[in-house]
N, C-alpha and C positions, 0 to 999 in steps of 0.2 A: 585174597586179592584176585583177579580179572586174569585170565589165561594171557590176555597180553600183555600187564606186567609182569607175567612168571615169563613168558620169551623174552621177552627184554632185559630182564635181569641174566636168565641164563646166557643170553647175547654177550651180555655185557662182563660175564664171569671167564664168559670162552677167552673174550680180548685179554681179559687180564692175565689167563693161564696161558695163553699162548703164543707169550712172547711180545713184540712190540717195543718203543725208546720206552728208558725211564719215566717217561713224562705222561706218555699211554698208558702204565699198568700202575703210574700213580693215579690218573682219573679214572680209570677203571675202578681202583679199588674204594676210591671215595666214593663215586655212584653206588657200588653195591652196600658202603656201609649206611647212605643217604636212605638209600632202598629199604634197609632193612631192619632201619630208624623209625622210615614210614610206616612201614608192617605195622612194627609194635605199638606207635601210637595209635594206629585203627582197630587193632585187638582191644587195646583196652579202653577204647572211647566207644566199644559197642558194635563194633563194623563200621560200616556205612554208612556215613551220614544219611536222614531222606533228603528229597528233594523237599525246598520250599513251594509250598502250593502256593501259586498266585492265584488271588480273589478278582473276580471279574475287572473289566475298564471301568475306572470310575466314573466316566466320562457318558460311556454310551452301554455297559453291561456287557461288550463283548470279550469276547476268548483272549486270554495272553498270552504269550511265550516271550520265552530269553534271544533276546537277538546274538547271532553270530558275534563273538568278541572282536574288536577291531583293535589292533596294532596300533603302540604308543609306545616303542621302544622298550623300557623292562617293564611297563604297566601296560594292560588291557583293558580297553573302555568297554563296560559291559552294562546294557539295557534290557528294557521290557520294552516291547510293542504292545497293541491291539490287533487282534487281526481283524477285529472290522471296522473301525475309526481310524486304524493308525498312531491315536494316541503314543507318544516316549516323553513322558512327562519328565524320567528321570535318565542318569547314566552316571554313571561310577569308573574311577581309574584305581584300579587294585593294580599290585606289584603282581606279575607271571606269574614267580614265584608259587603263590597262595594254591590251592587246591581247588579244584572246580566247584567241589560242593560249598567253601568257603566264599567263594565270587558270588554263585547262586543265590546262595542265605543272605549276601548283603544289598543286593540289586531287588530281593524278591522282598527284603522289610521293608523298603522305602516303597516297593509299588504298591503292598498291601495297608501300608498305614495311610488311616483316612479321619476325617477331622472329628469325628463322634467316636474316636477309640474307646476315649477315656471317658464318656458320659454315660451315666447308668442307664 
């Protein structure tokens, strides 16, 4: 994991050993067991997910990237631009929740799928 999941965690391990109401070093302790939940499913799904490559604008051939998520309560609206048409052909509401690389992979099939996927 990412040196700043490992201070966060250790953050989060101080709170719970160092006192705090009952209610504090209950959520403490459920963070670190959430925590450590995560770990192991990323151990053994391989690391790290990659990133999904986005395939040019289909529009106009230019560059894409993942636009900044925007706030929707416990979901995030998450899209592709173009950076040279501007193209956002699509956008998605994922639960917070989900993992960033999960939000990624699902905003980045819908950019890259095009109408001659399936035609040999």
């Amino acid at each position: 994991m990412t040196e700043q999941w490992q201070e966060l965690k250790a953050t989060i391990i101080e709170m719970r050993d160092n006192g705090g109401t009952g209610t504090q070093q209950d959520v403490c302790k459920f963070l670190v067991n959430m925590m450590d939940a995560l770990e192991k499913q990323t151990r053994r799904s391989g690391e790290e997910m990659p990133e999904e490559k986005l395939k040019p604008c289909p529009f106009c051939g230019g560059e894409a990237y993942y636009l900044r998520p925007k706030d929707a309560g416990v979901f995030e609206i998450w899209s592709v631009e173009c950076k040279k048409c501007g193209a956002q052909p699509w956008a998605i509401q994922v639960y917070r929740g989900h993992t960033t690389e999960h939000k990624r992979e699902a905003i980045g099939h819908l950019w890259n799928r095009r109408a001659d996927d399936n035609k040999q």
